[in-house]
C-alpha positions as CSV (number, residue, x, y, z in Angstrom):
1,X,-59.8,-33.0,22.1
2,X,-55.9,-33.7,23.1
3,X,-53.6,-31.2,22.1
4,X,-50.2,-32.8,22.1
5,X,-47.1,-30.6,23.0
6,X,-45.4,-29.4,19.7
7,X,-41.4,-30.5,19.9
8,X,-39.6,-28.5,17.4
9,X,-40.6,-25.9,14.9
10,X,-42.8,-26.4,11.9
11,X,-41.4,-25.9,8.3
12,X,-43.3,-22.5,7.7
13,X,-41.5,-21.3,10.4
14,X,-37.9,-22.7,9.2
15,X,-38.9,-21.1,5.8
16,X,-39.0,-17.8,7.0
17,X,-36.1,-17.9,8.9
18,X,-34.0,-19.2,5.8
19,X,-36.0,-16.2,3.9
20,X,-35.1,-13.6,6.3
21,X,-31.1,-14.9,6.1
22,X,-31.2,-14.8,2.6
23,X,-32.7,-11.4,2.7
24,X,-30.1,-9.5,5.3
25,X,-27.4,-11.6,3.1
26,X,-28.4,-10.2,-0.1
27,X,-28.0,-6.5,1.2
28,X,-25.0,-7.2,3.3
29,X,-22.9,-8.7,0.7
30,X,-22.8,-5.5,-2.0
31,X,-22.1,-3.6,0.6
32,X,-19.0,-4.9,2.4
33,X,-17.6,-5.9,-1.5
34,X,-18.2,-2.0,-2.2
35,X,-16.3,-1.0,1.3
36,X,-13.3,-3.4,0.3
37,X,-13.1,-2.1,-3.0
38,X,-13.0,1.5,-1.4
39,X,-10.3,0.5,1.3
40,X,-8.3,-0.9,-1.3
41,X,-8.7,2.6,-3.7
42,X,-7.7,4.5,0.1
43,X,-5.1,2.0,0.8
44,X,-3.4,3.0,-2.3
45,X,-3.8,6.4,-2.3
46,X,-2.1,6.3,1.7
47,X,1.3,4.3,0.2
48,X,1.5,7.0,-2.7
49,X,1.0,9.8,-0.5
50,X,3.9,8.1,2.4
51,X,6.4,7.2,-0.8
52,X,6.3,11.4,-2.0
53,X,8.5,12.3,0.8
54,X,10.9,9.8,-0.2
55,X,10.5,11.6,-3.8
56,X,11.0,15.0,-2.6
57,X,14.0,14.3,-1.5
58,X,15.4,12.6,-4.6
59,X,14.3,15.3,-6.7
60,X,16.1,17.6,-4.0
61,X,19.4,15.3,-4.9
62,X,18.6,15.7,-8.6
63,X,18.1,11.9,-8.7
64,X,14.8,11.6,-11.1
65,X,11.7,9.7,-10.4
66,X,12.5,7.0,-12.2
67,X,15.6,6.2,-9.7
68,X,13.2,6.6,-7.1
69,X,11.3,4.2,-8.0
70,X,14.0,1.8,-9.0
71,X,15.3,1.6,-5.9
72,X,12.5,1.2,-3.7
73,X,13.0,-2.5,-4.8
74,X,16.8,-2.8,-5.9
75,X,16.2,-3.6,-9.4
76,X,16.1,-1.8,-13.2
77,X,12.6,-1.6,-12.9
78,X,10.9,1.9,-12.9
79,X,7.6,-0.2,-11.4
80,X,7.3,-1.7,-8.0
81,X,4.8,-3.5,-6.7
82,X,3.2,-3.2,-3.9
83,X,1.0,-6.6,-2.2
84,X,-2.5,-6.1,-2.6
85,X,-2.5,-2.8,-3.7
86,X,-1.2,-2.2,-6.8
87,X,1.9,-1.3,-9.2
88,X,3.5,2.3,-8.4
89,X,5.6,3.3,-11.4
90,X,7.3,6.5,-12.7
91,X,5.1,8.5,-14.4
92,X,7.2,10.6,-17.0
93,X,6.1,8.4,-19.6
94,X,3.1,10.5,-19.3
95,X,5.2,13.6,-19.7
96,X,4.6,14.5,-16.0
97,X,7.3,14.4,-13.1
98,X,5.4,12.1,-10.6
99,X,4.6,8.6,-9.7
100,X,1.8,7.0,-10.2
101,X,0.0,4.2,-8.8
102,X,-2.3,1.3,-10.7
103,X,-4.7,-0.3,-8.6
104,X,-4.6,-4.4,-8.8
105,X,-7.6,-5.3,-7.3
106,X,-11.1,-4.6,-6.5
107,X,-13.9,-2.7,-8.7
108,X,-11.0,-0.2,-9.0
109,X,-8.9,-2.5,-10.8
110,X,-7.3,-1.0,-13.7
111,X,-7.9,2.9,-12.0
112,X,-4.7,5.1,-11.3
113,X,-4.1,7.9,-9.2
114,X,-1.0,9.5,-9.8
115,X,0.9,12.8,-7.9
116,X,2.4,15.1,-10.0
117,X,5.0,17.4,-9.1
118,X,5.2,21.3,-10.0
119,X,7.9,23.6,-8.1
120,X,7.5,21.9,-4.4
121,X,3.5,21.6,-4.9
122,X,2.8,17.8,-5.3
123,X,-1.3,17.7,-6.8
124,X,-2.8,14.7,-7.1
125,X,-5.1,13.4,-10.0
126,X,-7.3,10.6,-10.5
127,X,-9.7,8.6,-13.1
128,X,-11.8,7.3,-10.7
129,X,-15.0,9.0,-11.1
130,X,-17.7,7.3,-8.2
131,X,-19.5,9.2,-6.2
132,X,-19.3,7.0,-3.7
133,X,-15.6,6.5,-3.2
134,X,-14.0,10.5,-2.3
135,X,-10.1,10.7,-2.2
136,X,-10.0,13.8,-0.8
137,X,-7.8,16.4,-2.2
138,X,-7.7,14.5,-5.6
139,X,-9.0,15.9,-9.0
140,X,-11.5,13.9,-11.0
141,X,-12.5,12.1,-7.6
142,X,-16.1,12.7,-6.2
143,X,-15.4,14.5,-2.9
């Protein structure tokens, strides 16, 4: 019998390779979709946390929140947006002193974190409520 060289691979053997890809895809993709969501959740937590300085001080200049806020973007809004974050608004509407943030994007769209202020102790509170997503030093987060 001739055996003849084999040039190329067989179809089985492209079938399992388009199997394994679609395997390692399928777990792959929930999970970076789940670590965007989460960076996007952190990244807004970081520009809240970075814009309570700022209203420290107006408090400390008797200027309220809702100035704050209004002039981070030089209008008579009391929300300011933030690009692919979220919307960070005064939050006495809620009967707090603070500032809150909403979150735009993500699985966390719709969520909001917000800092409220008591004496010169700023505490931070949140709905978000997955275990899998910790905002440390929040209430209501998973930590």
């Amino acid at each position: 019998m001739d055996m003849k060289k084999q040039k190329g691979f067989s179809l089985i053997e492209l079938l399992i390779v388009v199997g394994i890809i679609g395997i390692i895809t399928a777990i792959a993709v929930p999970a970076y979709t789940s670590q965007k969501d989460k960076s996007t959740a952190t990244s807004a937590l970081a520009s809240l946390k970075g814009l309570l300085s700022g209203a420290a001080v107006a408090l400390e200049e008797g200027d309220s929140i809702a100035d704050y806020v209004t002039a981070l973007d030089g209008t008579n809004s009391t929300k300011y947006e933030i690009k692919n974050i979220g919307t960070i608004e005064d939050a006495t509407a809620d009967k707090v002193n603070g500032i809150k943030i909403t979150i735009a994007q993500g699985g966390y769209q719709g969520n909001v974190i917000t800092y409220t202020q008591t004496g010169t102790i700023w505490a931070c509170e949140t709905d978000i409520k997955e275990s899998a997503l910790s905002l440390p030093g929040c209430k209501g987060a998973a930590n």
